[in-house]
KELUMSE-246592 format. One line per 4 residues: number of its first residue (from 1); their letters; for each residue x, y, z of C-alpha. Coordinates in nm, 2 decimals. Each point is the difference from the previous one (the first is absolute). Example, Ala and Ser with C-alpha at 12.3 -4.5 7.8 and 13.67 -1.06 7.14 Angstrom:
BEGIN
1	AS	1.23/-0.45/0.78 | 0.14/0.34/-0.07 .
This chain:
BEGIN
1	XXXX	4.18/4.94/6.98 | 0.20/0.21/0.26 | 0.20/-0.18/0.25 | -0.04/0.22/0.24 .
5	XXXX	-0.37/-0.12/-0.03 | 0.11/-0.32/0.17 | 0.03/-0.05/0.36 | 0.33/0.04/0.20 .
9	XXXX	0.04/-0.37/0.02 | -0.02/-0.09/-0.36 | 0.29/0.24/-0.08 | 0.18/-0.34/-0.03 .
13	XXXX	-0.20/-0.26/-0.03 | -0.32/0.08/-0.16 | -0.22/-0.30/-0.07 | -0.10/-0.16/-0.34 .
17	XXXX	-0.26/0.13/-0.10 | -0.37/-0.15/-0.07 | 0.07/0.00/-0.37 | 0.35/-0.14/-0.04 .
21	XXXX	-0.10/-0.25/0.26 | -0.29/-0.13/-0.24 | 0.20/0.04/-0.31 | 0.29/-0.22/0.15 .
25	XXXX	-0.23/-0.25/0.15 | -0.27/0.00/-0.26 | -0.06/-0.38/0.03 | 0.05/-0.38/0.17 .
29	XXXX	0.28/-0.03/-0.24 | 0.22/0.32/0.13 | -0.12/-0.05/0.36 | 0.17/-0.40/-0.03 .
33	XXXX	0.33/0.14/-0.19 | 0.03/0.24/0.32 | -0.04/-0.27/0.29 | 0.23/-0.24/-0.23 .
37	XXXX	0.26/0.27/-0.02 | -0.02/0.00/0.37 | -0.06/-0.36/0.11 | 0.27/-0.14/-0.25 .
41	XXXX	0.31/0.27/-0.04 | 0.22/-0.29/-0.14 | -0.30/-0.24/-0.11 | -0.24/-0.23/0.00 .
45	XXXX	0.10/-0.39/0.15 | -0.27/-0.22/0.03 | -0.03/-0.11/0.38 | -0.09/-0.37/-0.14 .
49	XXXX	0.31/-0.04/-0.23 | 0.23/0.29/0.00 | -0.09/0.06/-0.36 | 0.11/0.36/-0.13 .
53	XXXX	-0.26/-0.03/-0.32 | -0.32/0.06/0.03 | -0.33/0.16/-0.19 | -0.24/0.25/0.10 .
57	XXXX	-0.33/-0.12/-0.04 | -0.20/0.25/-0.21 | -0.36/-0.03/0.16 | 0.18/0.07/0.33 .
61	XXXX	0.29/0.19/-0.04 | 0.09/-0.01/0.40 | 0.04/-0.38/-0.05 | 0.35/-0.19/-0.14 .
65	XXXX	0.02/-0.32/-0.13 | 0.34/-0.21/0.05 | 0.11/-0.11/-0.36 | 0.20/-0.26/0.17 .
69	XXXX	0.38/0.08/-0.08 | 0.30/0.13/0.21 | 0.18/0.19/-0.24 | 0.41/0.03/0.22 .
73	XXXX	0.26/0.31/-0.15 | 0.11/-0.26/-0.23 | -0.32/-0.03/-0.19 | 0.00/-0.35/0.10 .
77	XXXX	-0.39/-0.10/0.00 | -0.15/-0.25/0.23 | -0.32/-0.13/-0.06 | -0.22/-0.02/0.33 .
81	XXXX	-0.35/-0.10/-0.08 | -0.12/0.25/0.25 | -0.35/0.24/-0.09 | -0.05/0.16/0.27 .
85	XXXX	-0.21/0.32/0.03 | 0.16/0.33/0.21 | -0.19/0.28/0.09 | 0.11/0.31/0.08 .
89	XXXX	-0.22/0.09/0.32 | 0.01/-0.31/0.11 | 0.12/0.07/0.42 | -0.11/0.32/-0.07 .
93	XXXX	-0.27/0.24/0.19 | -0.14/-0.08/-0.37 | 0.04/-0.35/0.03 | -0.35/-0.14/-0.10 .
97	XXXX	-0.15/0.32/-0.14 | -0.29/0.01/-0.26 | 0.05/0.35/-0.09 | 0.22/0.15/-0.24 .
101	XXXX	0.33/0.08/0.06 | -0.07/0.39/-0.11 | -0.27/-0.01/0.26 | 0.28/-0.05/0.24 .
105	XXXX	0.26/0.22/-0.14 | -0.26/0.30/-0.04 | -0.11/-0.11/0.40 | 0.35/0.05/0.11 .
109	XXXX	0.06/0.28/-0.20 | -0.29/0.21/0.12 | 0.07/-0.16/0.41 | 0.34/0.16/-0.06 .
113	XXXX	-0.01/0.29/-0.12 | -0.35/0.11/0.16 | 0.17/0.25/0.29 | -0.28/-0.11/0.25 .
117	XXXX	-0.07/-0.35/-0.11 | -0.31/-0.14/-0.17 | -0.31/-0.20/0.19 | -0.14/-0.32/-0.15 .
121	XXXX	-0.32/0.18/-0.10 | 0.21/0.31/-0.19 | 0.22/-0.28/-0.16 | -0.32/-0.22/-0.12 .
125	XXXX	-0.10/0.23/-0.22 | 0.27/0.14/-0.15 | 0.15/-0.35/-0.09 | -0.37/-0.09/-0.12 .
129	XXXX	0.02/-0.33/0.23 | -0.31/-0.19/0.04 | -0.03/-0.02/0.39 | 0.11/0.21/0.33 .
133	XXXX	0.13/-0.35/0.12 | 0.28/-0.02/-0.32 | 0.09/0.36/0.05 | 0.09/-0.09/0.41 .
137	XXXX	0.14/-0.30/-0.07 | 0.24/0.16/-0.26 | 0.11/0.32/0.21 | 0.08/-0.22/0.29 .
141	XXXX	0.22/-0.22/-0.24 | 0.21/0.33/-0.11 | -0.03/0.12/0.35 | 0.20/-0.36/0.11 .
145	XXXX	0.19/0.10/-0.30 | 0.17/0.32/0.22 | 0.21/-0.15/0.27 | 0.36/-0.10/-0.12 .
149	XXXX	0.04/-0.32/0.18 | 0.40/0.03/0.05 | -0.07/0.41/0.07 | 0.27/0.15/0.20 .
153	XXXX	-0.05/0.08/0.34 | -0.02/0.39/0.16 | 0.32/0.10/0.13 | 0.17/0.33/0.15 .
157	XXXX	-0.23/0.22/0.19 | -0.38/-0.10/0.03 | -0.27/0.11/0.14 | -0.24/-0.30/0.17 .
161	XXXX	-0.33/0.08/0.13 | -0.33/-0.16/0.07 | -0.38/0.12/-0.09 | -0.36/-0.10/-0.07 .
165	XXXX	-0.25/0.00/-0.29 | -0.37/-0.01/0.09 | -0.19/-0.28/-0.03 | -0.30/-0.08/0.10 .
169	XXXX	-0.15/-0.39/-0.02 | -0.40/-0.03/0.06 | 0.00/-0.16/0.29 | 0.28/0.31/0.16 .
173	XXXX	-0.15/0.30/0.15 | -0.06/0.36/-0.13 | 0.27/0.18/0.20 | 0.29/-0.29/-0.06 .
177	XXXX	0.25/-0.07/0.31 | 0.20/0.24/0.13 | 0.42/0.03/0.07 | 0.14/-0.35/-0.10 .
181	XXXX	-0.35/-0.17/-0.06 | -0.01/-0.22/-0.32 | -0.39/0.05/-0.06 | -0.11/0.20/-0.31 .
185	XXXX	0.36/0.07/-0.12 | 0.26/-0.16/-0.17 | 0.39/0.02/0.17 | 0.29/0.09/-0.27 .
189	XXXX	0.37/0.08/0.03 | 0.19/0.16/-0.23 | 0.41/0.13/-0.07 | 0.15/0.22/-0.19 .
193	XXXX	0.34/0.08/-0.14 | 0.13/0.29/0.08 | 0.28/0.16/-0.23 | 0.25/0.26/0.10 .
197	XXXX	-0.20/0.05/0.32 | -0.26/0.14/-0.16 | -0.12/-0.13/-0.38 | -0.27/-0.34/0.01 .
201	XXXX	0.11/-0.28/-0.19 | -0.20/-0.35/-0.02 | -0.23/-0.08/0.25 | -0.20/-0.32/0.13 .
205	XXXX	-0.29/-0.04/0.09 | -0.22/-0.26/0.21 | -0.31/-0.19/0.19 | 0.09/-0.16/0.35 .
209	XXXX	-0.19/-0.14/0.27 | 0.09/0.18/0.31 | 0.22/0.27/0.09 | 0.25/-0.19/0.22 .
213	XXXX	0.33/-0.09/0.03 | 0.01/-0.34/-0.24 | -0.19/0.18/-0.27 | 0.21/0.31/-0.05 .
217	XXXX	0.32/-0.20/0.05 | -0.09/-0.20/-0.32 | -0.08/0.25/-0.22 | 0.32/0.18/0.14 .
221	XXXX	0.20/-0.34/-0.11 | -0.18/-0.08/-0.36 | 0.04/0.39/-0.15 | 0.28/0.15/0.14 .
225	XXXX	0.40/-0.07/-0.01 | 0.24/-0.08/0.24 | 0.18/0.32/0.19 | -0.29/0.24/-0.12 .
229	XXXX	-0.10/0.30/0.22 | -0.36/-0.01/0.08 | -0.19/0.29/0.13 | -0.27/-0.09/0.23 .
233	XXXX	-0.28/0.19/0.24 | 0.05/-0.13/0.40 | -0.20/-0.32/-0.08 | 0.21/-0.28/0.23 .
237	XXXX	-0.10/-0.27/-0.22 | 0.24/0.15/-0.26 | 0.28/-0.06/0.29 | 0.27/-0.27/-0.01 .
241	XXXX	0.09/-0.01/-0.41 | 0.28/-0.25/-0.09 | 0.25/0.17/-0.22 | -0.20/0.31/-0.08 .
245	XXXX	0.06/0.32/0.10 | -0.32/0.17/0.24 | -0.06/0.35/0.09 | -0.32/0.04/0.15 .
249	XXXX	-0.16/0.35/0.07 | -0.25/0.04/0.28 | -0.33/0.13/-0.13 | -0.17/0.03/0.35 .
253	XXXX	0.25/0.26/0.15 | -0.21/0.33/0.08 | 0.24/0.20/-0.25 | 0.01/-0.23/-0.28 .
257	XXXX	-0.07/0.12/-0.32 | -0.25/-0.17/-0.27 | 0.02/-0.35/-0.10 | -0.03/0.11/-0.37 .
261	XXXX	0.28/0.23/0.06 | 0.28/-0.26/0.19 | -0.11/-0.26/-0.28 | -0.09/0.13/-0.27 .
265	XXXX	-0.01/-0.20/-0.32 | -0.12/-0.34/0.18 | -0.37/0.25/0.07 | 0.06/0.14/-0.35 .
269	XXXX	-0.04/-0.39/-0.08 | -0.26/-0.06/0.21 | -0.22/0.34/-0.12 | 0.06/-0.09/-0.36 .
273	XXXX	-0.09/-0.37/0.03 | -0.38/0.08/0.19 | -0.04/0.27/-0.25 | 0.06/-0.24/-0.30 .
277	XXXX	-0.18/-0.28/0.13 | -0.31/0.18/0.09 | 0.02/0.24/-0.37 | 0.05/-0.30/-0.21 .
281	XXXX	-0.17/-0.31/0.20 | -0.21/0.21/0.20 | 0.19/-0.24/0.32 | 0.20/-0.31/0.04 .
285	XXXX	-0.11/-0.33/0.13 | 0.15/-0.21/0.26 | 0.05/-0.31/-0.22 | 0.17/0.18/-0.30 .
289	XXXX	0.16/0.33/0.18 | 0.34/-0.17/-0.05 | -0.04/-0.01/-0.40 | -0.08/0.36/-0.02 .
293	XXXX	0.27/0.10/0.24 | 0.24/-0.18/-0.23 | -0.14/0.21/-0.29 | 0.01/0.31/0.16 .
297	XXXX	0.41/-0.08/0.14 | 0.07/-0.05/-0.38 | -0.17/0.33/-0.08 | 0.16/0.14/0.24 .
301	XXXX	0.36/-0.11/-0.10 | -0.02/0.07/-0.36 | -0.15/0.31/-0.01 | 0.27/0.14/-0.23 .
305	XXXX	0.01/-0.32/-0.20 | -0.32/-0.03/-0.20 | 0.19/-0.09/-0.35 | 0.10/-0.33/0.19 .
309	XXXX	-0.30/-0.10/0.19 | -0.22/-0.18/-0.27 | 0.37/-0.23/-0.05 | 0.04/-0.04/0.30 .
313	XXXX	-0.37/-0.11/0.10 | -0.03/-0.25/-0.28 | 0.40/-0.12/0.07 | -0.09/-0.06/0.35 .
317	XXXX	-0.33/-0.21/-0.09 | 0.25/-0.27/-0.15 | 0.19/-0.05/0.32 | -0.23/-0.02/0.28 .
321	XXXX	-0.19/-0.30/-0.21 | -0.37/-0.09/-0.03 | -0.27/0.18/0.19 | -0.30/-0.13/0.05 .
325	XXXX	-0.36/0.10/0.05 | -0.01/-0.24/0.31 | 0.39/0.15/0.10 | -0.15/0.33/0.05 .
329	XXXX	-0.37/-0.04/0.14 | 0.07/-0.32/0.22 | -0.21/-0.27/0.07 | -0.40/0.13/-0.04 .
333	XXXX	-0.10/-0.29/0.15 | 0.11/0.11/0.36 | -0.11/0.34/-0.11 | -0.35/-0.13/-0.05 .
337	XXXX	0.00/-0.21/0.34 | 0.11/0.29/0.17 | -0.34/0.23/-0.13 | -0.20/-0.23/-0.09 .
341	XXXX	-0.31/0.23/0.16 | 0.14/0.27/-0.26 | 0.01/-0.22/-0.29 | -0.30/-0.18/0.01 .
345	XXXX	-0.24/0.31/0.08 | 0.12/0.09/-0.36 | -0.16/-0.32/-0.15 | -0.31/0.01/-0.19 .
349	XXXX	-0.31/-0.15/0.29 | -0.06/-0.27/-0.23 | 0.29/-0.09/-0.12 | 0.12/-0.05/0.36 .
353	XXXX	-0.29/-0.21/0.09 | 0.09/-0.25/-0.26 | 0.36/0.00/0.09 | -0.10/-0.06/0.35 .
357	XXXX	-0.24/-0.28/-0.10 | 0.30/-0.14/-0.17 | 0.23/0.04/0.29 | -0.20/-0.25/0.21 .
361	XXXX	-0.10/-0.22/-0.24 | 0.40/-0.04/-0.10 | 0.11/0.09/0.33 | 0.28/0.22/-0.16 .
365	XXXX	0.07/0.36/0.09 | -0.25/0.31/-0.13 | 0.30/0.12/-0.17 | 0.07/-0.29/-0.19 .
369	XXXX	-0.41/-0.02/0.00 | -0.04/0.34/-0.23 | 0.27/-0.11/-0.23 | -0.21/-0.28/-0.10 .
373	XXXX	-0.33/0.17/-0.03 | 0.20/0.26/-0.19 | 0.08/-0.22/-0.24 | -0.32/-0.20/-0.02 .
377	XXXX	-0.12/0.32/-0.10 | -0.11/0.04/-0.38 | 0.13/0.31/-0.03 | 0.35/-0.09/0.08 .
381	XXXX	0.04/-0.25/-0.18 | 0.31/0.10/-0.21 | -0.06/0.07/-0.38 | 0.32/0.02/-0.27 .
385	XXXX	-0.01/0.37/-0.16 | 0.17/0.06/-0.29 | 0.29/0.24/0.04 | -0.10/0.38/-0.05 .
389	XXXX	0.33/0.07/-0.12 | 0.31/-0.19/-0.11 | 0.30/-0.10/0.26 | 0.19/0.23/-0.19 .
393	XXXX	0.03/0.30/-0.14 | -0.01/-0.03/-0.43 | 0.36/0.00/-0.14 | 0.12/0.31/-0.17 .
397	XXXX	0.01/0.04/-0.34 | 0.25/-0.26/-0.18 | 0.08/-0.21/0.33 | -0.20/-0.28/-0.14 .
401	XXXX	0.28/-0.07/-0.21 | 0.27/0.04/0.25 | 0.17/-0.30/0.25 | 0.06/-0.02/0.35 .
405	XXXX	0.34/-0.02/0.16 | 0.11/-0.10/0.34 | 0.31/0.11/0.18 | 0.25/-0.22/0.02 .
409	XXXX	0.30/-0.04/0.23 | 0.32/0.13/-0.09 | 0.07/0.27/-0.24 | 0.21/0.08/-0.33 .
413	XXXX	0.06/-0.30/-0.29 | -0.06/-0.19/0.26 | -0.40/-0.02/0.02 | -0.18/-0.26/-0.20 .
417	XXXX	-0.27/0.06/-0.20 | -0.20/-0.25/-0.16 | -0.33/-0.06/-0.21 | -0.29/-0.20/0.08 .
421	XXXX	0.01/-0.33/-0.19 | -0.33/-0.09/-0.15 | -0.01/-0.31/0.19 | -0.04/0.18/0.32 .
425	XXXX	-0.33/0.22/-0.21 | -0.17/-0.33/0.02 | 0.06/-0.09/0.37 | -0.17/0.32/0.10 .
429	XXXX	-0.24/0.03/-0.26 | -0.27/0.12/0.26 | 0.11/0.33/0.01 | -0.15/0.26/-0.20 .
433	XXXX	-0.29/0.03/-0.20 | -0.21/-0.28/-0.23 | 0.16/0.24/-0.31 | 0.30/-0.02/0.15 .
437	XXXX	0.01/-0.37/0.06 | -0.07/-0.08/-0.39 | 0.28/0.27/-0.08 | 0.28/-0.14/0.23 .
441	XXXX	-0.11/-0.33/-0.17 | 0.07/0.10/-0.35 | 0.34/0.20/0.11 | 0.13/-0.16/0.31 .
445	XXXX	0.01/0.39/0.16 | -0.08/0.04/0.32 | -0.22/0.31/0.03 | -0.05/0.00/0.42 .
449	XXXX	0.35/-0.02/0.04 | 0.27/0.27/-0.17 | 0.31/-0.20/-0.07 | 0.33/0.18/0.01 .
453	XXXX	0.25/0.10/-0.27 | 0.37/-0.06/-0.04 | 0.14/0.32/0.08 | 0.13/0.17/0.34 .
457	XXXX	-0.33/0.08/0.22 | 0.02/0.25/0.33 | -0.34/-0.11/0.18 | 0.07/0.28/0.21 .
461	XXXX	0.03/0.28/-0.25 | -0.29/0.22/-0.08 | -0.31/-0.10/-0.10 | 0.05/0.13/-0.38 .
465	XXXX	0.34/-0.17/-0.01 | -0.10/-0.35/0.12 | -0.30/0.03/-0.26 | 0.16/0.11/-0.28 .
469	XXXX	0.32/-0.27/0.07 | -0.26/-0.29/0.04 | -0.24/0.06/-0.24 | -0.03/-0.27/-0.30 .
473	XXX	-0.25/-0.01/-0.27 | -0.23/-0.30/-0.03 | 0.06/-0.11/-0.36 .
C-alpha cells in the first residue's frame, strides 16, 4: 500500500497495525514478557528477601515465585528460605484483574489508536466481554492510565480561558441559568501552549467549581511554570499572578474583535472537546467529566504520536498503582441515601414490601433490608459453574515440552541458572494435573514449573530468542 494513502500525521509515526499487534501479543505469555521487560529493566528482587532467582509459574505466567537465593557478582550463593510469589500487575490499574492480560493489551491498543476514542458499549463487543459494567470499569482504568503523574508543566506563551458544558440535572430547569449561573452546566478552564506565537502545543484541561479568583489561581499554579506569559480575556479574577507574566485583552470594548480570533487555540480546545464528548459519549457527566477531560488532553497532546501511545498507556498503569472499582465510583452508599426515592421506585412492589417488613422487624435500614431479601431469595442463591473455557489460551505446538525462565538481576557470566531439585517437585506436588502428579512422581520433573538451563539467558530478548535459549526437553 501507497503511503501517500496514509494521513499527514502518520508520515512519521504510523501506528502498529491490527495484525502485527496480535501476532506480537498473541497470548498471556507474550503480554507478561512485555510488562516484565518494562517493570524489571535490570531484574527481578524479591521484596521479601532480595533474592535475584526466581520461577515463573506456568499456570499463571504473570506470577514469580522467589527460589530463595541471592546470587552477588561473585557467584557467591546464599541460601534464604524465602518463596515468595511476585506479580507483575500487582500496584497496577490491573492489579486484581480477572481478565486476561490480552484483553487488556488489545483494550489499550484499540483506546489508543481509535482517533475519536471508544465508548464502553462499542468496546463490549468488540473485546467479547460479558457485561457493560466490565467494559466501564476497564476504559476508566486505561483512562486513569493517561495522566503522567510527574508531567511537565505548560510554559512560554499560553493561552488561559474559561467555558461551560451543558448539563442538565432533573431537578434543574429546561432553560439552565444564565451569565455566571452554575445550574444545568458544568464550569471548565483550559490553557494552551502556544509556540512561536502562533503553533498549539500541549494543553490542559479541567472541572472547577466556580469562576472566581481562588479557583483559577490554582489551576494557574498546578499546570503552568514559573515566568510563563499567559494570555487572558479582561476577567479580573485572572489579576494579581505571582511570578507569571499576564496580558489581559479587554473583550467588552465596543471595537474588540472575536474572542475566537484574540484566543484562538484555547476555543479550538474548547470546540473540539464538546464536539468529542457529545460524538463519542453522546455528553459528559458531572461526576466523571474530569476522567474524560484527561483522555481527551492526552489525545490532544499526542496527536502525532500514535506508535507510542499503547506503551505509554500500559507504562503509565504501573506507576499510578492500584485502581479500584470503589476508587473510581465512590461510596454508593451515600449515593443511594441521597436518591433513595429514585432507587427504590425501581424495585420490584413485592420485593420491597418484604424488605420493608424486614426493615421494622430488624430495625435496620431498607437498603440494608433488600440486601437481605435478595439473598433470601432462591434464585440468588449462588451456584458453582464449571468454566466455559480454560484460564488460558492452549499452548502452541511443542511448548508443552518447553521451561519457564525468570529474569534475573545482573547480566553477562554473571547470572545464575539453576535446575529444580526433585525434592522441591514433592513440596509442590499440587500443581498440575492428577497425570501429571503420578509423572513428576516417577521422574522428580516438575511439569507446572519450567526450570532454567545453564547457559547465558536475556529475559528481555525477543520472544523467539528467550524460547528457543530456555527450552529443555523432558527426558
Amino acid at each position: 500500500m501507497s503511503e501517500s494513502l496514509f494521513p499527514p500525521r502518520w508520515a512519521n509515526d504510523k501506528p502498529p497495525s491490527l495484525e502485527k499487534f496480535t501476532s506480537d501479543f498473541a497470548d498471556d505469555y507474550a503480554c507478561a514478557e512485555y510488562l516484565a521487560k518494562k517493570r524489571w529493566k535490570s531484574g527481578l528482587r524479591c521484596p521479601c528477601c532480595g533474592g535475584n532467582r526466581a520461577w515463573r509459574l506456568e499456570a499463571r505466567p504473570w506470577v514469580w515465585e522467589c527460589q530463595g537465593v541471592v546470587v552477588d557478582d561473585n557467584g557467591t550463593r546464599t541460601a534464604t528460605g524465602c518463596r515468595h510469589q511476585t506479580s507483575l500487575v500487582a500496584g497496577t490499574v490491573m492489579h486484581g484483574t480477572h481478565l486476561p492480560l490480552r484483553i487488556w493489551f488489545l483494550a489499550a491498543y484499540l483506546l489508543a489508536t481509535h482517533s475519536n476514542g471508544m465508548s464502553a458499549l462499542q468496546l463490549q463487543p468488540k473485546l467479547g466481554l460479558g457485561s457493560y459494567k466490565t467494559a466501564w470499569l476497564l476504559l476508566h482504568k486505561l483512562r486513569r492510565a493517561m495522566v503522567d503523574p510527574d508531567r511537565r508543566p505548560l510554559r512560554g506563551m499560553i493561552e488561559i480561558d474559561e467555558t461551560n458544558v451543558p448539563f442538565r440535572r432533573k431537578d434543574e430547569p429546561d432553560g439552565g441559568g444564565q451569565g455566571r449561573s452554575p445550574i444545568g452546566k458544568i464550569f471548565m478552564i483550559g490553557a494552551v501552549e502556544v509556540e512561536a506565537g502562533k503553533y498549539p502545543a500541549r494543553c490542559r484541561l479541567q472541572r472547577i467549581v466556580n469562576i472566581n479568583r481562588e479557583s483559577l489561581h490554582a489551576f494557574i499554579r498546578d499546570n503552568t511554570a514559573v515566568g510563563s506569559l499567559l494570555l487572558t480575556d479582561g476577567n479580573t479574577a485572572y489579576r494579581r499572578l505571582e511570578d507569571r507574566g499576564h496580558q489581559a485583552i479587554n473583550l467588552s470594548a465596543v471595537d474588540a474583535p472575536p474572542a475566537h480570533e484574540v484566543l484562538p487555540w484555547v476555543h479550538r480546545l474548547f470546540a473540539n472537546f464538546k464536539r468529542w464528548s457529545y460524538g463519542t459519549y453522546h455528553g459528559v457527566r458531572d461526576k466523571h467529566v474530569d476522567i474524560y477531560a484527561n483522555e481527551f488532553v492526552f489525545r490532544w497532546n499526542r496527536r502525532r504520536h500514535f506508535q507510542t501511545n499503547v506503551d505509554t498507556i500500559l507504562g503509565l498503569g504501573q506507576r499510578i498503582g492500584r485502581t479500584t472499582w470503589r476508587d473510581i465510583v465512590g461510596d454508593t452508599g451515600e449515593w443511594k441515601e441521597a436518591h433513595e426515592d429514585q432507587v427504590l421506585v425501581m424495585v420490584r412492589p413485592d420485593r420491597l414490601d418484604r424488605a420493608k417488613d424486614y426493615a421494622v422487624e430488624h430495625g435496620c435500614d431498607i437498603f440494608e433490608a433488600l440486601d437481605e431479601v435478595r439473598r433470601s431469595e432462591k434464585r440468588w442463591k449462588y451456584r458453582r459453574r464449571a468454566p466455559t473455557r480454560s484460564a488460558l489460551p492452549p499452548r502452541r505446538s511443542g511448548e508443552e515440552q518447553h521451561e519457564a525462565v525468570c529474569p534475573s538481576a545482573g547480566s553477562g557470566s554473571n547470572q545464575d541458572h539453576q535446575r529444580v531439585s526433585a525434592p522441591y517437585s514433592a513440596r509442590i506436588g499440587h500443581y498440575g494435573s492428577k497425570a501429571q502428579k503420578a509423572d513428576r512422581s516417577e521422574t522428580g520433573k516438575i511439569y507446572g514449573l519450567k526450570v532454567l538451563e545453564e547457559s547465558s539467558y536475556d529475559p528481555f530478548s525477543s520472544r523467539s530468542s528467550s524460547r528457543s535459549s530456555s527450552t529443555s526437553g523432558v527426558n
